[in-house]
TORFI-972654 format. One record per residue (C-alpha): residue number from 1; y, z, x; residue in three letters. Coordinates in steps of 0.2 Angstrom, whole numbers, padded with zeros to 4 digits, always signed. Last residue first. Layout:
TORFI-972654
site k: NUM | Y: Y | Z: Z | X: X | r: ALA;
...
***
This chain:
TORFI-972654
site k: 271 | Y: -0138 | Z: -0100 | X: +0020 | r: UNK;
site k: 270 | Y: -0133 | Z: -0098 | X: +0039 | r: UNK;
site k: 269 | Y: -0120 | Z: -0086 | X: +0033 | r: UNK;
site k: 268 | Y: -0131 | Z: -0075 | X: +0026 | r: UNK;
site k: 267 | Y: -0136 | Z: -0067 | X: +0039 | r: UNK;
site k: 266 | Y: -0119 | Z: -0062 | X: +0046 | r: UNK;
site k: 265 | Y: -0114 | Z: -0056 | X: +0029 | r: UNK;
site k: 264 | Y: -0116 | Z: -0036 | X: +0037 | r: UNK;
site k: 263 | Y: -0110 | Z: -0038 | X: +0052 | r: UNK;
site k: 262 | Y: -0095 | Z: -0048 | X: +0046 | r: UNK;
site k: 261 | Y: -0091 | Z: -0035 | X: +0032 | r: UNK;
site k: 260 | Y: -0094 | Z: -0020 | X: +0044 | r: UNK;
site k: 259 | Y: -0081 | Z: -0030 | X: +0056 | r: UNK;
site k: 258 | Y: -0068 | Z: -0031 | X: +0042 | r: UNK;
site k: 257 | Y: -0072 | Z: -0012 | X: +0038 | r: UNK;
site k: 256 | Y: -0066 | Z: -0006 | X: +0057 | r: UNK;
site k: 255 | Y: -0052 | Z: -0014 | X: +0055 | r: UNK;
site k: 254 | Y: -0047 | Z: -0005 | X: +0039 | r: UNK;
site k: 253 | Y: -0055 | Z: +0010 | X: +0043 | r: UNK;
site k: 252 | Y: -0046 | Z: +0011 | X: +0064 | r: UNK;
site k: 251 | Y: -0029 | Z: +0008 | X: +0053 | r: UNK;
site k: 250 | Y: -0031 | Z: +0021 | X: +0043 | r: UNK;
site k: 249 | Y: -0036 | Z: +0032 | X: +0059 | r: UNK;
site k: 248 | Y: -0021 | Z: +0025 | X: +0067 | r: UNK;
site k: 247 | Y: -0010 | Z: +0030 | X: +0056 | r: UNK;
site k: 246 | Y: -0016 | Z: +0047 | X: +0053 | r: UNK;
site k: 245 | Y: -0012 | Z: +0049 | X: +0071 | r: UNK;
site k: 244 | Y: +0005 | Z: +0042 | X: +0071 | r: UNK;
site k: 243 | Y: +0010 | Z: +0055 | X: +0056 | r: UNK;
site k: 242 | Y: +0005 | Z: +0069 | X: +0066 | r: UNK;
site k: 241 | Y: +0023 | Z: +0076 | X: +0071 | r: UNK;
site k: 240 | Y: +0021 | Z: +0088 | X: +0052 | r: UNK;
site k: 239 | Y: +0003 | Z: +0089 | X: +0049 | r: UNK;
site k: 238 | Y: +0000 | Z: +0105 | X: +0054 | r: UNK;
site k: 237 | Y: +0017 | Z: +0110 | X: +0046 | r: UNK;
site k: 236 | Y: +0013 | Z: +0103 | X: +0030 | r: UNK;
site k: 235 | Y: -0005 | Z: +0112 | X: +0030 | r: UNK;
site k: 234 | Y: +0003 | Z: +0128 | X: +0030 | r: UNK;
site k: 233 | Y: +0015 | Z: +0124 | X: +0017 | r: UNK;
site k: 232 | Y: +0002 | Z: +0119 | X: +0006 | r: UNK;
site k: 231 | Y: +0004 | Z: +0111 | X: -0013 | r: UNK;
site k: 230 | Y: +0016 | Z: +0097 | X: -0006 | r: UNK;
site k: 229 | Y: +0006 | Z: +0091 | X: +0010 | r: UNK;
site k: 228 | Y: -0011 | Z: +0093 | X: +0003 | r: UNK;
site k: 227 | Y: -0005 | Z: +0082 | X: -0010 | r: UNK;
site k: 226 | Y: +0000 | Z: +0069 | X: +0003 | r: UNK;
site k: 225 | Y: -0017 | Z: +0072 | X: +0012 | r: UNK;
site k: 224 | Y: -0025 | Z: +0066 | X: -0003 | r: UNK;
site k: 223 | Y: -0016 | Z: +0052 | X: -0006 | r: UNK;
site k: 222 | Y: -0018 | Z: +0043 | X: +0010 | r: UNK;
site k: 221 | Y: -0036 | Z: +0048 | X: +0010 | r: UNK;
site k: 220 | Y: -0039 | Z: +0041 | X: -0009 | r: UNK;
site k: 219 | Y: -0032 | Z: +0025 | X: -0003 | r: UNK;
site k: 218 | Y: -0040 | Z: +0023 | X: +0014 | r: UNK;
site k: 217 | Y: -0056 | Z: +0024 | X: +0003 | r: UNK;
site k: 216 | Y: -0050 | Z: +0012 | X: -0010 | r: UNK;
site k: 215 | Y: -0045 | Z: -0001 | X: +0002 | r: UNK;
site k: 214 | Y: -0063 | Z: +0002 | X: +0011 | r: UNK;
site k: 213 | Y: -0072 | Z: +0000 | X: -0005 | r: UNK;
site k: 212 | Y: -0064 | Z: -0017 | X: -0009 | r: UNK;
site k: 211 | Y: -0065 | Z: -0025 | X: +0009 | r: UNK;
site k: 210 | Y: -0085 | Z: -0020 | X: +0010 | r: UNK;
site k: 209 | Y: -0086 | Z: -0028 | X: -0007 | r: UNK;
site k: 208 | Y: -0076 | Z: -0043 | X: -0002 | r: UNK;
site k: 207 | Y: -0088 | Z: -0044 | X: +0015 | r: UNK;
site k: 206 | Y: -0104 | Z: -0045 | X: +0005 | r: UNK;
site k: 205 | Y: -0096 | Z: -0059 | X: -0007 | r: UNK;
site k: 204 | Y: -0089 | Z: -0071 | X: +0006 | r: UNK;
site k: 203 | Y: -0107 | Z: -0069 | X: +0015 | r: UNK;
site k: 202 | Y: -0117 | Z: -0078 | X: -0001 | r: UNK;
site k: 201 | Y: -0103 | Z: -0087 | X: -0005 | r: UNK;
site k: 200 | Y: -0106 | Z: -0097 | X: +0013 | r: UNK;
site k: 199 | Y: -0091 | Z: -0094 | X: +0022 | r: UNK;
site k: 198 | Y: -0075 | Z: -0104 | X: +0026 | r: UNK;
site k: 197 | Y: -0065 | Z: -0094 | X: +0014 | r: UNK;
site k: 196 | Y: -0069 | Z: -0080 | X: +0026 | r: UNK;
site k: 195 | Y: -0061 | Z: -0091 | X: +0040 | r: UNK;
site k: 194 | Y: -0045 | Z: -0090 | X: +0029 | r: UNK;
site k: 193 | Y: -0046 | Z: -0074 | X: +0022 | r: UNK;
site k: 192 | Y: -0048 | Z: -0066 | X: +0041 | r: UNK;
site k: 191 | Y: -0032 | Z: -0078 | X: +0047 | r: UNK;
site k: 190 | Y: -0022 | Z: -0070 | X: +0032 | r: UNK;
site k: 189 | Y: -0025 | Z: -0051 | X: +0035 | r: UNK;
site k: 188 | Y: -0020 | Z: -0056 | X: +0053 | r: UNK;
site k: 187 | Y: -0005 | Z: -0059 | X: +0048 | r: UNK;
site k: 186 | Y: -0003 | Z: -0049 | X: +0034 | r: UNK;
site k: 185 | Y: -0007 | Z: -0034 | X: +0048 | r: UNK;
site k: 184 | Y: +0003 | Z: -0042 | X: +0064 | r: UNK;
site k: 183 | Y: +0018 | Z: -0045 | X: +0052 | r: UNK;
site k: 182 | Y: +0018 | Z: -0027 | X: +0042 | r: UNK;
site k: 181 | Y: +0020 | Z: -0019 | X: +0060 | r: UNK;
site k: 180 | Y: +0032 | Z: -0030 | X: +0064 | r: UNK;
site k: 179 | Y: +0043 | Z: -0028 | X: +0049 | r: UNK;
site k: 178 | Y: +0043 | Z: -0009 | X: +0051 | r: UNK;
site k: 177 | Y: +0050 | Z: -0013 | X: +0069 | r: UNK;
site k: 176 | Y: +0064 | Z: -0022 | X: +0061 | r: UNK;
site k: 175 | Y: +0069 | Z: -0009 | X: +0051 | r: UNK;
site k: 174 | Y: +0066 | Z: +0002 | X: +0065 | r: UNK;
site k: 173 | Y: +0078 | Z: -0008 | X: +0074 | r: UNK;
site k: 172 | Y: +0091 | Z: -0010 | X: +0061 | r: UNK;
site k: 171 | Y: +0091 | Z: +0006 | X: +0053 | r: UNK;
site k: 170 | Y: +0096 | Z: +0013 | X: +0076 | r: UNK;
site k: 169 | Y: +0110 | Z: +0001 | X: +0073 | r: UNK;
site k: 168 | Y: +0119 | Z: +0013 | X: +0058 | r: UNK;
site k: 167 | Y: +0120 | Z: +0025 | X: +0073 | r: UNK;
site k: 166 | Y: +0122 | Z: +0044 | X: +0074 | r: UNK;
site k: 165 | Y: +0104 | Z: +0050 | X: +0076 | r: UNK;
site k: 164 | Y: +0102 | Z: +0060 | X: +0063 | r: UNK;
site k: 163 | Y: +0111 | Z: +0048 | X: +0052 | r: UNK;
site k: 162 | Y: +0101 | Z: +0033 | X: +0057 | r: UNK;
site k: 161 | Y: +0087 | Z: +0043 | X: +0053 | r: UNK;
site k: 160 | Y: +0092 | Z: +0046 | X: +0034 | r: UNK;
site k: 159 | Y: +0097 | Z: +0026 | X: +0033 | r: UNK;
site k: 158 | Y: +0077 | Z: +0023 | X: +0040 | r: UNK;
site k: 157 | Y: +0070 | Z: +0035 | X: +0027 | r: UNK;
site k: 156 | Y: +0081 | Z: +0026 | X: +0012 | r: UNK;
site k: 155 | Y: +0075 | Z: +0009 | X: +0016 | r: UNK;
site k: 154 | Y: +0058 | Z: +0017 | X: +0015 | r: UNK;
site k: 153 | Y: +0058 | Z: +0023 | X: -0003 | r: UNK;
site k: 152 | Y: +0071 | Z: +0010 | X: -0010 | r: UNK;
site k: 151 | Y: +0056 | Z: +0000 | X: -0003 | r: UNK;
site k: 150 | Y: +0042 | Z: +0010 | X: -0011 | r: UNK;
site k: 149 | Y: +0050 | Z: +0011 | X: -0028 | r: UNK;
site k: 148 | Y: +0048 | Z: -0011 | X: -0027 | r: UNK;
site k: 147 | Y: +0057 | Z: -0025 | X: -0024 | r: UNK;
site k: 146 | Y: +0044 | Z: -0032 | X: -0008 | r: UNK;
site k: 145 | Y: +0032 | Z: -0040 | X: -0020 | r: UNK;
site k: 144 | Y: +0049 | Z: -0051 | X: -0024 | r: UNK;
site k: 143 | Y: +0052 | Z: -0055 | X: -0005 | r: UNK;
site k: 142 | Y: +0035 | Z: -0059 | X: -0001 | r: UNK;
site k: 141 | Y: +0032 | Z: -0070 | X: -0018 | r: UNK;
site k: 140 | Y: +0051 | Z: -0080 | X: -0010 | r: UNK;
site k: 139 | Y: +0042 | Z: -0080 | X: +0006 | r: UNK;
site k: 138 | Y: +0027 | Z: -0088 | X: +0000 | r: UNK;
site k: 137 | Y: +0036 | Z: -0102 | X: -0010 | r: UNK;
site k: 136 | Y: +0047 | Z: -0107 | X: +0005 | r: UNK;
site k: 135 | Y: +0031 | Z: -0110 | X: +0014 | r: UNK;
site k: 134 | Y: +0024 | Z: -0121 | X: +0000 | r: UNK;
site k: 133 | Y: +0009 | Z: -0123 | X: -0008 | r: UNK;
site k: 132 | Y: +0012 | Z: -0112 | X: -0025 | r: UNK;
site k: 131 | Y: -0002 | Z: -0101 | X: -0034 | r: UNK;
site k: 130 | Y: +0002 | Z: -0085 | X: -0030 | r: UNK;
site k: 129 | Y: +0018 | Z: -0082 | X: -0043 | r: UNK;
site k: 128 | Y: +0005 | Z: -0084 | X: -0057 | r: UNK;
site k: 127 | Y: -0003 | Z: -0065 | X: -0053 | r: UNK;
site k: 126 | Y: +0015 | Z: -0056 | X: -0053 | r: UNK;
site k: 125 | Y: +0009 | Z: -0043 | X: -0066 | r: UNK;
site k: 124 | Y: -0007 | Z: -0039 | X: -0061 | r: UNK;
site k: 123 | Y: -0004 | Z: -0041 | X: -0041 | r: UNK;
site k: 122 | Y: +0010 | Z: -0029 | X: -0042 | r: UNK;
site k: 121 | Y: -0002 | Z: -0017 | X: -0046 | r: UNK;
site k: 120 | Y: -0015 | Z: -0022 | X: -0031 | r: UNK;
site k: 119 | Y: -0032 | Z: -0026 | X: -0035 | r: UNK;
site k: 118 | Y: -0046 | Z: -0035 | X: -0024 | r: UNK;
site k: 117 | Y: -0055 | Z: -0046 | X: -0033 | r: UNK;
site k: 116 | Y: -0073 | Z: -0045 | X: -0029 | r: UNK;
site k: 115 | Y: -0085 | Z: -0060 | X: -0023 | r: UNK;
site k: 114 | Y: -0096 | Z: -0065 | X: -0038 | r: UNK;
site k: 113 | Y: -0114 | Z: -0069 | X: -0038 | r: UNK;
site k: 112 | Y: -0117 | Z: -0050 | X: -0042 | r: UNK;
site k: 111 | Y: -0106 | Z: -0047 | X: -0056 | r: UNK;
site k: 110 | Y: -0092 | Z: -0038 | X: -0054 | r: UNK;
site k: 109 | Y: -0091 | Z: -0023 | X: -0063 | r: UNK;
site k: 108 | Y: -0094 | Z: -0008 | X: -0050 | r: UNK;
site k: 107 | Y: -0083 | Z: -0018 | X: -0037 | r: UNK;
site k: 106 | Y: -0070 | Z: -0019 | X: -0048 | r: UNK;
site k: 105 | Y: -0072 | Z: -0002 | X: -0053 | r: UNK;
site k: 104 | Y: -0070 | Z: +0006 | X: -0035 | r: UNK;
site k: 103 | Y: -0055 | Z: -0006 | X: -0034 | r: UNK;
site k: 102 | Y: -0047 | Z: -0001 | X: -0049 | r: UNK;
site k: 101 | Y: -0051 | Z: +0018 | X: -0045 | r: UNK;
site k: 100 | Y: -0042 | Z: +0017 | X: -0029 | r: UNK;
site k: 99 | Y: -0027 | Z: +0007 | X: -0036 | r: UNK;
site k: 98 | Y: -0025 | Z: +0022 | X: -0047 | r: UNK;
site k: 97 | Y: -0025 | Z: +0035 | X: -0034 | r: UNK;
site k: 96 | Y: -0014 | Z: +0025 | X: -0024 | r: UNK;
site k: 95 | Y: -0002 | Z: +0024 | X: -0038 | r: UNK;
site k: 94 | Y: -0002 | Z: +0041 | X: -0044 | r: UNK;
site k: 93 | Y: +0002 | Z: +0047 | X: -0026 | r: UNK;
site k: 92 | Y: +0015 | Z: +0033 | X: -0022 | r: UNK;
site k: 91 | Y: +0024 | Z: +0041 | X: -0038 | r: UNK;
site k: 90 | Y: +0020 | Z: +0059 | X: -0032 | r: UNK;
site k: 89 | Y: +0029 | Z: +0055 | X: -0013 | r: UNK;
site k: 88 | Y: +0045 | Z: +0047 | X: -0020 | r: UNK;
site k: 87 | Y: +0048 | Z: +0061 | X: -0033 | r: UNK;
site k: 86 | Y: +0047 | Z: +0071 | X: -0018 | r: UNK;
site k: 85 | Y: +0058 | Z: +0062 | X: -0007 | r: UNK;
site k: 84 | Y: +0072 | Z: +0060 | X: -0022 | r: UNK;
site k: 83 | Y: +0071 | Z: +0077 | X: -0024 | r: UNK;
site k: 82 | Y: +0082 | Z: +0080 | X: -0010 | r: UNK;
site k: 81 | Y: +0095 | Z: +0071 | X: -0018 | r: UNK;
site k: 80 | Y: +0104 | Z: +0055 | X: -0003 | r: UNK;
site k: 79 | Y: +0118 | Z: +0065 | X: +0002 | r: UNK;
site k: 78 | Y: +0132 | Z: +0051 | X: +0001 | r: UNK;
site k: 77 | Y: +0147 | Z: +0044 | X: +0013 | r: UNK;
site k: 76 | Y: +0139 | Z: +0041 | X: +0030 | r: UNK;
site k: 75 | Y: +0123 | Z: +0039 | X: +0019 | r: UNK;
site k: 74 | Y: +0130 | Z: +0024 | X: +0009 | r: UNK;
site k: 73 | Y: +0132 | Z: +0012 | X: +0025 | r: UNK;
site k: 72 | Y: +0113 | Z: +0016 | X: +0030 | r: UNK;
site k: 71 | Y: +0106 | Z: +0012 | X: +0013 | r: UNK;
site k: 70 | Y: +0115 | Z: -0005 | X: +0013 | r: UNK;
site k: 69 | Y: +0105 | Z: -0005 | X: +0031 | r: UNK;
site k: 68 | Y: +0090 | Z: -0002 | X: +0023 | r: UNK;
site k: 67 | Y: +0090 | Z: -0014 | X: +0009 | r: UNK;
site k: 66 | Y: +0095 | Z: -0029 | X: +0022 | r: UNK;
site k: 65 | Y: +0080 | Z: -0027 | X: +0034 | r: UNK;
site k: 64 | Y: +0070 | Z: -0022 | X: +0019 | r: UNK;
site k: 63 | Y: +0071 | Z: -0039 | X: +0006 | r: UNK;
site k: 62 | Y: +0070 | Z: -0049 | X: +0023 | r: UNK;
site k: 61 | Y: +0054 | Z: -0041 | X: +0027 | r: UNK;
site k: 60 | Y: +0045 | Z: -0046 | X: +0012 | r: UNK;
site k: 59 | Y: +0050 | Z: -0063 | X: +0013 | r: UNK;
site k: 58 | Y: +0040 | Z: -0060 | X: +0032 | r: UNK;
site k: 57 | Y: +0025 | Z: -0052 | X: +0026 | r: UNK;
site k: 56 | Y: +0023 | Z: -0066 | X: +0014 | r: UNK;
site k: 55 | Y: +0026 | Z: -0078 | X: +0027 | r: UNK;
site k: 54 | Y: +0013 | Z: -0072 | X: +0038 | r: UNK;
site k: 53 | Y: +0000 | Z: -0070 | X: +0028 | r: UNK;
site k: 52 | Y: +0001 | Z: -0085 | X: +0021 | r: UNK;
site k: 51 | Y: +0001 | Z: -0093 | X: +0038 | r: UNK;
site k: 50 | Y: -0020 | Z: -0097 | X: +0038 | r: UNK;
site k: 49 | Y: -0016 | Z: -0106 | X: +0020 | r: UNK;
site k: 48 | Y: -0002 | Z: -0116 | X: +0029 | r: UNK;
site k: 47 | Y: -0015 | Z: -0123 | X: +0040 | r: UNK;
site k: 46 | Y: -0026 | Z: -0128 | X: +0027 | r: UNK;
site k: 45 | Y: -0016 | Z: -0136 | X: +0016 | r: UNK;
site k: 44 | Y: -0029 | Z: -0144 | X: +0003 | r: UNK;
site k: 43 | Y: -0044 | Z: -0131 | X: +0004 | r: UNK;
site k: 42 | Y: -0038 | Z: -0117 | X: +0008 | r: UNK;
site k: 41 | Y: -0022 | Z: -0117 | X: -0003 | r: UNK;
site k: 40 | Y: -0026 | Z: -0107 | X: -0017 | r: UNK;
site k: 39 | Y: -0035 | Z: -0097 | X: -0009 | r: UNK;
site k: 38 | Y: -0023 | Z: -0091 | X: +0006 | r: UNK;
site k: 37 | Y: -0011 | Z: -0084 | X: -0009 | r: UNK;
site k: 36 | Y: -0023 | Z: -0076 | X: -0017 | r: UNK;
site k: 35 | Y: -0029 | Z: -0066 | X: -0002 | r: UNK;
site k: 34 | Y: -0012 | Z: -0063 | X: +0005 | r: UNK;
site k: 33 | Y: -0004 | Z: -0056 | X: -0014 | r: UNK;
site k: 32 | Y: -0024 | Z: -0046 | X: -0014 | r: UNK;
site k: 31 | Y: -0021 | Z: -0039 | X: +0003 | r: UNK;
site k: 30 | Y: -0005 | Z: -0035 | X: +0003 | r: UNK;
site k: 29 | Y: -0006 | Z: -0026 | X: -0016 | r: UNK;
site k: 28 | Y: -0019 | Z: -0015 | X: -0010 | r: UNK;
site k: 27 | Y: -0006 | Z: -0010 | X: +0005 | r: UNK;
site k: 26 | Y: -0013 | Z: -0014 | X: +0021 | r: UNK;
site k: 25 | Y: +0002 | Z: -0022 | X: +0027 | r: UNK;
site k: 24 | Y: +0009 | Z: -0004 | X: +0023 | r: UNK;
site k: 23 | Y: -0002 | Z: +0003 | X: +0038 | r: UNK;
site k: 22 | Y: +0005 | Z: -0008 | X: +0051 | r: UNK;
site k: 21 | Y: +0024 | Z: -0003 | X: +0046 | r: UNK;
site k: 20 | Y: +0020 | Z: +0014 | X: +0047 | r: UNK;
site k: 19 | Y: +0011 | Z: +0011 | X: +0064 | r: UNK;
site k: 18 | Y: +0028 | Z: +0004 | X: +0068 | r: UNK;
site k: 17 | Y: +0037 | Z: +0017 | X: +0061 | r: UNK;
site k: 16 | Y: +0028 | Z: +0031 | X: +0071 | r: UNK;
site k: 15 | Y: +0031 | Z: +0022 | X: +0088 | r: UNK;
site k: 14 | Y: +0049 | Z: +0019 | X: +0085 | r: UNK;
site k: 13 | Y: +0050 | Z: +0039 | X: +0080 | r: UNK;
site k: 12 | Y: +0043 | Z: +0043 | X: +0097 | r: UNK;
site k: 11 | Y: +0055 | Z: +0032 | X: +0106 | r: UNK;
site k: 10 | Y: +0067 | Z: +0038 | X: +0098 | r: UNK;
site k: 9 | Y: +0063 | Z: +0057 | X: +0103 | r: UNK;
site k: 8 | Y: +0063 | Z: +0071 | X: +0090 | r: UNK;
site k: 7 | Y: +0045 | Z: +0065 | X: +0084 | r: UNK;
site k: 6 | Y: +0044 | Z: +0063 | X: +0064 | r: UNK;
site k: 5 | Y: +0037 | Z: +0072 | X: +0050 | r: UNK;
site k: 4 | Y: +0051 | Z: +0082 | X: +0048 | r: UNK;
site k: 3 | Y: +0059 | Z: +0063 | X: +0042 | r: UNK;
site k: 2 | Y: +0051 | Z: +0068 | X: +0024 | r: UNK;
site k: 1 | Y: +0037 | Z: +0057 | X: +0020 | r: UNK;
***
């Protein structure tokens, strides 16, 4: 997302990265890291399971914080290539698209007395890393998941509005506000997982397929306004300041699919 998108006042760009920040803790590969990690560990260290959410989006945050203000030291000197933003926007494309259909097939081909699996790519390949009992640990997963195309990605924005507006301390704060955002969502991500846990199986499976189906929904929005975007200028400039709305109304989904899933295991919990 190229920094046209954004509001011309600070205040309005601090709002838009915080939602941005809200709506990458529920990135596929979030969910199932936070899901894994709360797993493993519900039934032994309870209380550390309900701060997995936490911790991961915090090791994730302090791979960010620093990334982006290295990015804001070399953009005083270099022209970050305008191509990088539009190499940028097709990867995540690709990738959102393929998570989409992973999730759509994972809940197509699991078996009905199973909960679903939620699928993340980073998730495939870093799947052993989840099973550790420590806070340390969980940090140190947040922190690797967090090395990523989409980091460089956002580091980079927040050094390209530091320049604009003539201060390497304005990276800091909307780093940090990025951070935020991904905190309340792991977070709370991580309390839901928990008292899911908790469930009859019946119910954990109900509200995993609900979960699965929203994640690829959100995704197959997310990349389909981006291609609109490249293919349309028209549709590029309606959407340019209306980042914060599409925001919310990925975040209204996600929310608004945990409550689906409670409403609809709710009878089977008694079972």
């Amino acid at each position: 997302m190229g920094t046209n998108h954004f509001p011309e006042d600070i205040v309005g760009v601090a709002l838009v990265v915080l939602m941005l920040g809200i709506r990458h803790g529920f990135d596929p590969d979030h969910l199932a890291a936070i899901d894994g990690l709360t797993r493993y560990n519900s039934s032994e260290r309870p209380v550390l399971a309900k701060m997995a959410g936490l911790l991961f989006s915090f090791g994730h945050g302090l791979v960010i914080v620093p990334l982006s203000i290295y990015a804001a030291s070399l953009a005083q000197t270099f022209d970050f290539p305008v191509w990088l933003d539009t190499f940028g926007t097709w990867v995540s494309i690709t990738i959102l698209l393929g998570l989409a259909v992973l999730n759509l097939l994972g809940v197509l081909r699991t078996p009905a007395h199973e909960a679903v699996q939620l699928k993340g790519w980073r998730h495939s390949f870093f799947a052993r890393m989840l099973n550790v009992h420590h806070a340390g640990a969980m940090l140190a997963v947040g922190a690797v998941f967090a090395l990523s195309f989409d980091t460089l990605s956002q580091a980079s924005l927040f050094a390209v509005l530091a320049s604009k507006y003539q201060g390497w301390h304005v990276t800091v704060i909307l780093a940090l506000l990025f951070v935020v955002g991904m905190l309340i969502t792991d977070g709370i991500n991580g309390l839901f997982i928990a008292k899911l846990i908790k469930r009859s199986d019946r119910a954990a499976r109900v509200a995993s397929r609900v979960m699965a189906l929203a994640i690829s929904g959100v995704s197959i929005l997310v990349a389909v306004v981006s291609i609109l975007s490249e293919m349309s200028p028209n549709f590029d400039g309606w959407r340019s300041g209306k980042e914060i709305w599409l925001g919310g109304l990925i975040v209204a989904i996600m929310v608004a699919s945990y409550f689906v899933g409670q409403r609809l295991s709710k009878p089977y919990m008694a079972k």
